[in-house]
TITORLO-487335 format. One line per 4 residues: number of its first residue (from 1); their letters; for each residue y, z, x of N, C-alpha, C, O. Coordinates in steps of 0.001 Angstrom, whole numbers. Atoms other than C-alpha are relative to their C-alpha. Layout:
NUM = a = Y Z X Y Z X Y Z X Y Z X  ...
//
This chain:
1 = xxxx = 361 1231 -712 130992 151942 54348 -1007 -805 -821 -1766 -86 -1470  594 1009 943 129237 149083 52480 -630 -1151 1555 73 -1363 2544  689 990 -570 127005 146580 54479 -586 -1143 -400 -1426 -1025 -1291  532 1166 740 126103 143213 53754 -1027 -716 1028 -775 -748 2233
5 = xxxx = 1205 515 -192 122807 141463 54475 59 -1681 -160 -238 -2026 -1304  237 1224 883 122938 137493 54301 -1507 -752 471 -2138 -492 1496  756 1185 -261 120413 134844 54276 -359 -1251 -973 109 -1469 -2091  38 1260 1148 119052 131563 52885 1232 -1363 903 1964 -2215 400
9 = xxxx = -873 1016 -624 120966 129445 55454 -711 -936 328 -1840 -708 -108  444 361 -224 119872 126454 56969 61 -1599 316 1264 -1805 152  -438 1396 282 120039 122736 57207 -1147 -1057 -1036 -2343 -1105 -1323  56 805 1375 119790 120321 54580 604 -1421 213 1667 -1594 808
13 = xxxx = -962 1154 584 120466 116562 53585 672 -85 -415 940 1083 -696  -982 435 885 123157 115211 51712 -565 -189 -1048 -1243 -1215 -1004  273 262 1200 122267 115463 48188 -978 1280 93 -1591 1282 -975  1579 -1056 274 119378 118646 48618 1412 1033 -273 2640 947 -263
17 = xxxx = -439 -1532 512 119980 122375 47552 -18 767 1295 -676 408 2272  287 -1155 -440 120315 125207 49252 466 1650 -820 1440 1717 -1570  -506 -1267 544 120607 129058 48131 -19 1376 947 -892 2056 1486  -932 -1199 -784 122567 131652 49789 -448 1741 -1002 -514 2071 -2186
21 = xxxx = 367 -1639 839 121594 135545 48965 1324 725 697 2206 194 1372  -896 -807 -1126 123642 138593 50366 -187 1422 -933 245 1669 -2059  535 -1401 227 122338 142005 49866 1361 1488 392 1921 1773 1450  -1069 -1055 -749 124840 144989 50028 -687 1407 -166 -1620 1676 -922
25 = xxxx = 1106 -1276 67 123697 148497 50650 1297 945 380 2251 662 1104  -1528 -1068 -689 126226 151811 50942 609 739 -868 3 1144 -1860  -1253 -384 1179 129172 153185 49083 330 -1079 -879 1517 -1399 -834  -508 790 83 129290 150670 47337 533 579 -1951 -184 1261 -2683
29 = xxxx = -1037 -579 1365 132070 151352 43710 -674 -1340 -790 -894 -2508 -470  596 1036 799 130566 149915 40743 762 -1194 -696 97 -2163 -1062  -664 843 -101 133375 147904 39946 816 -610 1343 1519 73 2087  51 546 -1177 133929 145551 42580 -12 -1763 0 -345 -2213 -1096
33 = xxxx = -218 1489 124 134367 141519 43241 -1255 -29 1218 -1420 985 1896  808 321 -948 131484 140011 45620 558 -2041 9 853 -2921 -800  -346 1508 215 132216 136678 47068 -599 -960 1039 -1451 -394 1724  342 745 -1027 131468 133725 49437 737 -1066 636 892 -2179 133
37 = xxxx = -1181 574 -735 133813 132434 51870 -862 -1192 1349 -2023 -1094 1747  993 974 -1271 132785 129449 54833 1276 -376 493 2372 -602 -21  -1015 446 -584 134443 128627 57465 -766 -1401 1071 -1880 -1398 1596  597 1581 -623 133899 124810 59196 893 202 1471 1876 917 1668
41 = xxxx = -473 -479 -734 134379 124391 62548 1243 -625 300 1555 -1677 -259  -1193 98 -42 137790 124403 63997 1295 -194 -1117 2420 -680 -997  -1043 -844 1325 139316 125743 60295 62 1590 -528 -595 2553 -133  -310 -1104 518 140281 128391 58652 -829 59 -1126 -1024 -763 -2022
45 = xxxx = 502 -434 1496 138298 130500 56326 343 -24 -854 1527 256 -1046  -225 628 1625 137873 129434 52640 -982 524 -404 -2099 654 97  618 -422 812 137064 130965 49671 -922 -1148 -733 -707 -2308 -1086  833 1381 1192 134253 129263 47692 -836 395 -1399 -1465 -218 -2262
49 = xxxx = 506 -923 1423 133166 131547 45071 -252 1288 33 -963 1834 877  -404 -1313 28 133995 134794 43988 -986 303 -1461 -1683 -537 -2030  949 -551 974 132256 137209 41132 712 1345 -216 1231 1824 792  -339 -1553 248 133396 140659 39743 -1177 474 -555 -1840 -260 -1289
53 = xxxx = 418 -814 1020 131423 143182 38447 -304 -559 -1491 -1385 -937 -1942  31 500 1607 132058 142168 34861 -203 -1479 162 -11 -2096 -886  832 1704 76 130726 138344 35855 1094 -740 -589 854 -1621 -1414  -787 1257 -477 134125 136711 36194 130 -508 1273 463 216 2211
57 = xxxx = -45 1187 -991 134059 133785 38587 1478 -357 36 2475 -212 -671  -1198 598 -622 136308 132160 40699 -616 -1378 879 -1522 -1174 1687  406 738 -891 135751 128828 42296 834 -1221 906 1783 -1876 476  -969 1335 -712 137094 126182 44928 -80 -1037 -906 -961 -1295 -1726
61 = xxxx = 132 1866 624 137662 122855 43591 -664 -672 435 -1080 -1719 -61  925 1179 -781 135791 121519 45974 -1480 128 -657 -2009 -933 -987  1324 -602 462 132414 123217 44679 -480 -138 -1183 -1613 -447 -1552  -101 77 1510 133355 123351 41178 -829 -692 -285 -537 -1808 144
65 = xxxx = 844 888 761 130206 121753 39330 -1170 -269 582 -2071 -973 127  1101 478 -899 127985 121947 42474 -782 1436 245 -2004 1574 196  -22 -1381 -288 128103 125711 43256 -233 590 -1298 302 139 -2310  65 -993 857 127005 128312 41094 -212 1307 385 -1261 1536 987
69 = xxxx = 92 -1727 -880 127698 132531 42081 -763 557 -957 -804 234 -2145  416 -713 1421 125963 134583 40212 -364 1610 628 -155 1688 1839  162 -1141 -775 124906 138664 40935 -929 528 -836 -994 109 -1991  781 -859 511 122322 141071 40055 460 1406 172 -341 1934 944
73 = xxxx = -848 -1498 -393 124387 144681 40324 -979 1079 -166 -781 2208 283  1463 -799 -382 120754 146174 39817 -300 507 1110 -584 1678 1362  497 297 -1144 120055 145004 43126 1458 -342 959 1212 -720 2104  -1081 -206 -549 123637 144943 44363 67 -1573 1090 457 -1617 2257
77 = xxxx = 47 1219 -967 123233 141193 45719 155 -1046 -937 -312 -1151 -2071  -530 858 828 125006 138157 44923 -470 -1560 860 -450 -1735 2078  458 1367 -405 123748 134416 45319 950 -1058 -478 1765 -1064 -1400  -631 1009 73 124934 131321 45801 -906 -1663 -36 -1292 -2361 903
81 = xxxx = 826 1348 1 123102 128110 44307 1065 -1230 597 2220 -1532 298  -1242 1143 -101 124652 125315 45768 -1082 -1732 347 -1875 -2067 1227  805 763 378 123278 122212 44614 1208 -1603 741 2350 -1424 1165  -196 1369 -303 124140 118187 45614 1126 411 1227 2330 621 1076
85 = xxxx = -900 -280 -1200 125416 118920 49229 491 -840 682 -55 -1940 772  -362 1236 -886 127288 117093 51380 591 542 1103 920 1725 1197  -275 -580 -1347 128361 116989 55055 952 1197 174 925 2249 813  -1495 -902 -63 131583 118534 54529 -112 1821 -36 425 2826 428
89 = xxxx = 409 -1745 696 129934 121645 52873 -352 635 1203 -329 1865 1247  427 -956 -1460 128803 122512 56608 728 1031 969 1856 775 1390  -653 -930 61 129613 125476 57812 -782 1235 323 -2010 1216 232  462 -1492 -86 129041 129310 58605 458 552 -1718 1440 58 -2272
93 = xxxx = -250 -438 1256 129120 131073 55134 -150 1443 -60 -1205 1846 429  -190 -1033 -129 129958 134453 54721 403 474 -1029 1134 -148 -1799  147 -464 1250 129591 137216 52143 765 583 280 855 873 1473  -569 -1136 -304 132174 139571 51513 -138 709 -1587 -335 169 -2676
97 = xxxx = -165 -542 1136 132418 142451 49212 1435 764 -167 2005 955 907  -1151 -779 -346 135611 144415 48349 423 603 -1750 493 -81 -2771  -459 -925 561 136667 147091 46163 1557 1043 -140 2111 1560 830  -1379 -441 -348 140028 148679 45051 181 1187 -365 -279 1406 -1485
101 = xxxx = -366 -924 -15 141201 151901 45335 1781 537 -459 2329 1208 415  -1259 244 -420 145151 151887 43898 340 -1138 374 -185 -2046 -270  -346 1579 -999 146472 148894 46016 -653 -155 431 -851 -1369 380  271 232 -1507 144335 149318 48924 -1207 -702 -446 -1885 -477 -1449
105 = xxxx = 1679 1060 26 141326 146849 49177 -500 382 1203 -24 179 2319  1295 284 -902 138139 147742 50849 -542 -933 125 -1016 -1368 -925  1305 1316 -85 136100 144868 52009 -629 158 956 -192 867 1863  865 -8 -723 133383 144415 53771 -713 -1198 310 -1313 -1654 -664
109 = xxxx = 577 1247 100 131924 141039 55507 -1815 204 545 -2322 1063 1267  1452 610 -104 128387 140106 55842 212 -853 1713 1258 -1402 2059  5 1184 -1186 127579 138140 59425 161 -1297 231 569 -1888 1231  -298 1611 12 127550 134725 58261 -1195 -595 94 -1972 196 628
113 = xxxx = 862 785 434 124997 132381 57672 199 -1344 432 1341 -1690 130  -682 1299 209 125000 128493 58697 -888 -677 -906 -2048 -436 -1241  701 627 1091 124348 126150 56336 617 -1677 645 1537 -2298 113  300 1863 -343 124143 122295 58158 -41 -677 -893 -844 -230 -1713
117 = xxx = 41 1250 1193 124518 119471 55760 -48 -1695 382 860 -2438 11  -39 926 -348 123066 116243 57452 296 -789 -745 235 -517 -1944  -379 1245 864 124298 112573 56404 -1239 -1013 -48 -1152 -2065 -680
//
């Protein structure tokens, strides 16, 4: 079992920063992807930046150039700078981690976080 910790949520202007943490604690397999998914209301969850182990990224298009993931595997916690915000970006944000065994994927989500983005 793997557990995730988030925080760093909050509300914000259009154009400010915010930074997202997410702490994992557990079984956790040293190779592994950590990521950060948000969901707005009345949509479907979306990926918005992903991370492996070996510090390949993955990012939405939407984020691309605004967002930056990054991880400390020291400290088993992965952040999310996310710089020049805008309304849209608002949202619950949620960490997940997940690990593969064979085919099978473990994951594990975090509670979620909101992150407000006034106009």
């Amino acid at each position: 079992q793997v557990q995730l910790v988030e925080s760093g949520g909050g509300l914000v202007q259009a154009g400010g920063s915010l930074r997202l943490s997410c702490a994992a604690s557990g079984n956790i397999f040293s190779i592994n992807v950590m990521a950060w998914y948000r969901q707005a209301p009345g949509k479907q969850r979306e990926l918005v930046a992903s991370m492996t182990s070996d510090s390949n990224t993955n990012y939405a298009e939407s984020v691309r150039g605004r967002f930056t993931i990054s991880r400390d595997n020291a400290k088993n916690t992965v952040y999310l700078q996310m710089n020049s915000l805008k309304p849209e970006d608002t949202g619950v944000y949620y960490c997940k981690y997940h690990h593969w065994r064979g085919t099978t994927q473990y994951p594990a989500w975090g509670q979620g976080t909101q992150v407000t983005v006034s106009s």
